[in-house]
C-alpha positions in Angstrom: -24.6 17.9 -8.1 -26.1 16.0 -5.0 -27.0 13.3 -6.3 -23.4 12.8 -7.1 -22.8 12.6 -3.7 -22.2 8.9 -2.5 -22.3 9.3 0.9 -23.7 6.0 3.2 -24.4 4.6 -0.2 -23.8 0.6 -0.7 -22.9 -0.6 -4.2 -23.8 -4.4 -4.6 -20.9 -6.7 -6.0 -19.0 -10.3 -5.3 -16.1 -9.4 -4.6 -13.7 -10.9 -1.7 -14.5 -7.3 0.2 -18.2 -7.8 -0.5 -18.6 -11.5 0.9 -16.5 -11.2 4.3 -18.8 -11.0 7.6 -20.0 -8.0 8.5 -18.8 -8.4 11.9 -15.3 -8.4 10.6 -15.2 -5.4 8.6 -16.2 -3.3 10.9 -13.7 -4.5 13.5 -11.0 -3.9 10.9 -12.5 -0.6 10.3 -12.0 0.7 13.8 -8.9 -0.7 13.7 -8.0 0.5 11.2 -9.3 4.6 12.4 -7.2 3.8 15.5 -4.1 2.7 13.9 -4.3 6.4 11.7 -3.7 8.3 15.0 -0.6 6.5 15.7 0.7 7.5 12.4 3.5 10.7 12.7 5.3 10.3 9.3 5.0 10.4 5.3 6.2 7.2 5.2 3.4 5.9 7.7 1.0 7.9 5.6 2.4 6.2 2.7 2.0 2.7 3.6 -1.2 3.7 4.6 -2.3 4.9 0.7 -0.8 2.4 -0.6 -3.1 -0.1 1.8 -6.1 1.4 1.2 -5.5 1.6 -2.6 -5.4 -1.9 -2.1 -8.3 -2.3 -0.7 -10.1 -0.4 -2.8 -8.8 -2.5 -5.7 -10.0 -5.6 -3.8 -13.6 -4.0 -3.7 -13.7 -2.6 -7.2 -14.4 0.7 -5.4 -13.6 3.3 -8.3 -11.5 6.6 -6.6 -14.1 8.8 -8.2 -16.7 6.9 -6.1 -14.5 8.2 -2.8 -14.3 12.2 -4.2 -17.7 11.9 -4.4 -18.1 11.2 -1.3 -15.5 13.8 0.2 -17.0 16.3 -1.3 -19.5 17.1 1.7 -16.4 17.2 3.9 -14.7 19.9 1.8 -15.1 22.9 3.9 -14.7 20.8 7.2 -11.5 19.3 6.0 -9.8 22.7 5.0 -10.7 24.5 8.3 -8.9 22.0 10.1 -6.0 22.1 8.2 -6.5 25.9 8.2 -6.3 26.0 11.9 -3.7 23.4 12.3 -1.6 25.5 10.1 -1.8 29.1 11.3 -2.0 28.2 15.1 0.3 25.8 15.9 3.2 27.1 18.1 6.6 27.0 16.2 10.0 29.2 15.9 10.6 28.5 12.6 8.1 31.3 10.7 7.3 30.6 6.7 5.3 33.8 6.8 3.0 36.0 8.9 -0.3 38.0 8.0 -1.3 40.1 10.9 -1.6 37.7 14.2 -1.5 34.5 11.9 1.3 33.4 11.2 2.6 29.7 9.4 5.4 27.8 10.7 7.2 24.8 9.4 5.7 22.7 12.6 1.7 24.0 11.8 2.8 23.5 7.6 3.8 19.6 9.0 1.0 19.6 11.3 -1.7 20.4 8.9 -0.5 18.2 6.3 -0.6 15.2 8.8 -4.2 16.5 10.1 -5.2 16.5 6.5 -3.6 12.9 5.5 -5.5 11.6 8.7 -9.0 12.8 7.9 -8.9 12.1 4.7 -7.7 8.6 4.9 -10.2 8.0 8.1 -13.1 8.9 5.7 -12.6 7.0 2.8 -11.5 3.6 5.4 -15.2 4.2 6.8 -16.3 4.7 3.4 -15.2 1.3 1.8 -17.4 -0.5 4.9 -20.9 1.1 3.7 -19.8 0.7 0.5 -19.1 -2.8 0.2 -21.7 -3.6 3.3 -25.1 -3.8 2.9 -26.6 -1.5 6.1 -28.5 -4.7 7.4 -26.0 -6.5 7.2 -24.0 -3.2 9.2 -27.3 -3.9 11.5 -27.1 -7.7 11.9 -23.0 -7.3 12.8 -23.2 -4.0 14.9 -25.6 -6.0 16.8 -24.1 -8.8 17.2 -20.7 -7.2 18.3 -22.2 -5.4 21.0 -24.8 -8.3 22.0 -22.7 -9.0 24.8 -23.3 -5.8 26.3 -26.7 -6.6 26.5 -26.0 -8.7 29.7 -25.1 -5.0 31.4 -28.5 -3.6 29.6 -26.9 -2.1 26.9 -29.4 -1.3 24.2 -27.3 -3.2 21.4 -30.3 -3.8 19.1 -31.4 -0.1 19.7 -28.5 1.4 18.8 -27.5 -1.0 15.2 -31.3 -0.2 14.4 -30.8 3.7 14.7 -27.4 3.4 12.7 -29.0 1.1 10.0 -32.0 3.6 9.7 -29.6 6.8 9.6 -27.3 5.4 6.9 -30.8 4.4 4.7 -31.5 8.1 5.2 -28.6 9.7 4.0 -29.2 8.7 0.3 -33.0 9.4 0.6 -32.5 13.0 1.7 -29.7 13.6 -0.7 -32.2 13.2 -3.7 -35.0 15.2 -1.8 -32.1 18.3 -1.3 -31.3 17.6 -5.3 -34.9 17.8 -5.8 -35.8 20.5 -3.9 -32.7 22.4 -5.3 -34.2 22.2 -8.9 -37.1 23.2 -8.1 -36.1 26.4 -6.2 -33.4 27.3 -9.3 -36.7 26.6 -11.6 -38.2 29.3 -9.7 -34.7 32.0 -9.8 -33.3 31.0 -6.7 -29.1 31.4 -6.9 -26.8 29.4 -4.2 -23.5 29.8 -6.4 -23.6 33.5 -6.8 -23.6 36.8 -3.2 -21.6 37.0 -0.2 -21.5 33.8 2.0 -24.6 36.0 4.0 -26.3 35.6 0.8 -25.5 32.1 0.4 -26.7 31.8 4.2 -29.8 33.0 2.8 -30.9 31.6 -0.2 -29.9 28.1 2.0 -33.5 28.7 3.8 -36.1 28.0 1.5 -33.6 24.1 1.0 -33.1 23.5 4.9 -37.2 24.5 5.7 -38.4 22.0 3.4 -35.9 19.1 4.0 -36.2 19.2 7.7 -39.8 19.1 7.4 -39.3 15.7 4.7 -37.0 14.1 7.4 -39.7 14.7 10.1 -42.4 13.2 7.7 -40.4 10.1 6.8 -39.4 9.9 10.0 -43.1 10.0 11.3 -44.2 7.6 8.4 -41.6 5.1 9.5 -42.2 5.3 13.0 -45.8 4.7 12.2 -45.2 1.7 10.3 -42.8 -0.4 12.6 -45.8 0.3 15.1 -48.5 -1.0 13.0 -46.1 -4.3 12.1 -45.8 -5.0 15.9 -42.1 -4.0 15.7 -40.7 -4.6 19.5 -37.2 -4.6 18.8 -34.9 -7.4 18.9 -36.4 -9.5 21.5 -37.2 -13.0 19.9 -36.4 -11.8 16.3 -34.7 -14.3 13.9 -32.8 -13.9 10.8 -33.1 -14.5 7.3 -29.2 -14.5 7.0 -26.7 -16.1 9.7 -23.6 -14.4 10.0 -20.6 -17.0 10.1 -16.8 -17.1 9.5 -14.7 -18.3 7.2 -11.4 -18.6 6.3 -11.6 -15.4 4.1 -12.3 -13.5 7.2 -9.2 -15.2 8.7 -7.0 -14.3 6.2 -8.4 -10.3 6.5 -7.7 -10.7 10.2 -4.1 -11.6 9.3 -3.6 -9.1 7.1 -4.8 -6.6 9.4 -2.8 -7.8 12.1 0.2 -7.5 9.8 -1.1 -3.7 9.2 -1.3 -2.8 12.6 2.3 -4.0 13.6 3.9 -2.3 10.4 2.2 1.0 11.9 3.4 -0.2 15.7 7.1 -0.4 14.4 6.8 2.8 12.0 5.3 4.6 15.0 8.3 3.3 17.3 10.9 3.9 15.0 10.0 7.2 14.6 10.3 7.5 10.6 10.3 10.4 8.3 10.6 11.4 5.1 
């Protein structure tokens, strides 16, 4: 079902993950996407798993909370290995069906592309779930406020983020909603050709893209009648400061990105 979907959700707790500064989780989480493309082994992948298990044991973040939220990413994530796997040049041919063929180079390949994605999705999952998105707002901002001096829109840009992650739950239950009603009424999105499924995905698209626009529109409306003018003399409820827990995250990813340095140097497989 959607609404099993967790996607750009944020579930509340007090855990060591939950109370670091915003500001340092998403620096670790960047780091952390960059350091996955430097990765070129099992064993890399496999420190890797067994660091984000960690983490997720830190936050209390339960794996079926990260299925759920792979789920949307389904189809993407199997083209790519699809396409990784049939069309990557190699000598070494597993087996051939008409101009595709598999070799041990796109089997590898894939695999890896597979890993990577998977692992870069549920690193960028554990920071909206464990981060509250104005507090994503508050550190974005922050982060990039010294951009500002170049006339960088830096509040501009944390505000459309904050506002798009808010959205993604919000029009997840309006598609659930809207899907009930239409199989109330006999629609089928399960069942034809993938034309069919095409299809029957029309009467769900037509009336979710107009709820967007009208939330959109009712928002936009709002901030105008509050006076909003962005982030020019605004204070906040909540400083952001750090502390010695975000010190000792900062070590520990420091120790994570020279493990993957040395791995990457070294060259190791499985």
């Amino acid at each position: 079902m959607l609404k099993d979907i967790t996607l750009g959700q944020f579930f509340p707790g007090k855990t060591p993950a939950h109370r670091l500064d915003p500001r340092t989780k998403i620096v670790l989480t960047f780091v952390y996407i960059i350091a996955l493309f430097f990765v070129h082994s099992f064993t890399g992948y496999a420190f890797v798993a067994v660091t984000l298990l960690a983490a997720m044991r830190v936050s209390r973040v339960k794996p079926r909370a990260m299925i759920n939220g792979l789920r949307p990413l389904v189809l993407l994530i199997a083209i790519t290995a699809f396409i990784n796997a049939f069309f990557t040049a190699g000598d070494d041919v597993i087996f051939r069906i008409g101009f595709l063929r598999m070799t041990w180079d796109g089997l590898r390949r894939a695999a890896f592309m597979l890993l990577r994605v998977v692992f870069l999705v549920c690193g960028s999952f554990l920071l909206t779930y464990t981060t509250a998105p104005l507090a994503i707002t508050d550190g974005l901002e922050r982060l990039l406020s010294p951009l500002e001096k170049l006339r960088f829109p830096a509040h501009d840009l944390a505000m459309i983020m904050s506002i798009a992650l808010r959205f993604i739950p919000t029009l997840i239950g309006e598609a659930d909603k809207i899907v009930s009603a239409q199989r109330a009424r006999g629609a089928s999105f399960d069942t034809g050709s993938i034309v069919q499924r095409a299809k029957a995905l029309l009467p769900l698209l037509i009336p979710l893209f107009v709820s967007a626009l009208t939330r959109a529109t009712e928002l936009a409306t709002a901030m105008e009648c509050r006076c909003y003018n962005g982030g020019d003399g605004r204070t906040r409820l909540h400083e952001l400061h750090f502390t010695r827990l975000d010190a000792a995250a900062a070590l520990l990813g420091t120790v994570f990105v020279a493990v993957i340095a040395v791995m990457s140097r070294l060259r190791w497989l499985v």
